[in-house]
C-alpha positions as MATLAB code, in Angstrom:
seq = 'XXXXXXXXXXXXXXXXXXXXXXXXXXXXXXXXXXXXXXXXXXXXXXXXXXXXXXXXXXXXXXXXXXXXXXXXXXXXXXXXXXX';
ca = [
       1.448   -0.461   24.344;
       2.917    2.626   26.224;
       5.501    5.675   25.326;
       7.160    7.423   27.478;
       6.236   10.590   26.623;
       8.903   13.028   28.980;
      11.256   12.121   31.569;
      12.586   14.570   33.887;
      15.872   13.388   35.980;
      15.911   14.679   39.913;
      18.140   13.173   42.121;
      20.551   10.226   42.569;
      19.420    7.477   44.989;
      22.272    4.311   45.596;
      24.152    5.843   42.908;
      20.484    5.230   40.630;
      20.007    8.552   38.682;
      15.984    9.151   39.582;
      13.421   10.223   37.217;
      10.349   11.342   36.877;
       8.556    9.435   33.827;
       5.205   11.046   31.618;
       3.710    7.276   30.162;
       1.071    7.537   27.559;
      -1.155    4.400   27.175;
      -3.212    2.720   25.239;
      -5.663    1.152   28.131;
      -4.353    0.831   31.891;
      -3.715   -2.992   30.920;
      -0.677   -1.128   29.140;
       1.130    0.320   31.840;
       3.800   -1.363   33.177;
       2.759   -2.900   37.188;
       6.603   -3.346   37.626;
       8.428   -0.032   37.049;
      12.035    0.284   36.688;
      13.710    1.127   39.872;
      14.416    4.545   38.322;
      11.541    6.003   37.576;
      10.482    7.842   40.471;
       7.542    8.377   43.023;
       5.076   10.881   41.205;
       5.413    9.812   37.561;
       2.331   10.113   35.842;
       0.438    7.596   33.158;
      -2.529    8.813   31.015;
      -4.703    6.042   29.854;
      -5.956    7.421   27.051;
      -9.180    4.883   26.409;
     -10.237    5.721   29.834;
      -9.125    8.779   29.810;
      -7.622    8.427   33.057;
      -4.317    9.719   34.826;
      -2.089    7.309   37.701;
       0.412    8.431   39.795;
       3.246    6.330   40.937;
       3.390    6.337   44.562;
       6.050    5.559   47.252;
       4.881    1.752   47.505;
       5.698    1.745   43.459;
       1.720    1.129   42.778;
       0.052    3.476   40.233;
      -3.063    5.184   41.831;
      -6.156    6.395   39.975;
      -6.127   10.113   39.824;
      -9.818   10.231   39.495;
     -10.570   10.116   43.194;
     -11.729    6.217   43.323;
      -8.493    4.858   44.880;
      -7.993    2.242   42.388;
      -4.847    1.220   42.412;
      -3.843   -1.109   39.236;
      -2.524   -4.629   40.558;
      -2.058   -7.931   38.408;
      -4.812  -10.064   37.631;
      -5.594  -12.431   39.649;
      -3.920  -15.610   38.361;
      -6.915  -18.335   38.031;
      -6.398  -21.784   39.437;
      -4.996  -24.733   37.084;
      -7.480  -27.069   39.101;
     -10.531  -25.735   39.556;
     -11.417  -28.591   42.986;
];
């Protein structure tokens, strides 16, 4: 589960009003890997289990703060037939 915790509006792209979005998560499995289109390059999620912060970036992939480079992607999906 995530809240949104803040959002800050800051400019108007394709006649989308842009925002910058504060999440607030339960585990990083919370946050969502497909944001709207309007929440803008630089919001922030805290996982709080981890205690870790992301940051969305211009590709629209949320980056570990902590200095690892992680950046969260889906799961891999695993293969119906396992030949």
């Amino acid at each position: 589960m995530y809240v949104i915790s803040s959002t800050t509006p800051v400019r108007t792209r394709g006649g989308i009003p842009m925002k910058l979005v504060e999440l607030r998560c339960d585990s990083a499995q919370d946050i969502p890997l497909t944001p709207p289109a309007c929440w803008e390059m630089g919001s922030i999620a805290w996982d709080i289990g981890a205690g870790v912060f992301y940051g969305l970036n211009s590709d629209r992939e949320w980056v570990s703060q902590s200095g690892d480079g992680t950046v969260l992607a889906p799961a891999e999906e695993e293969s119906a037939d396992p030949a």
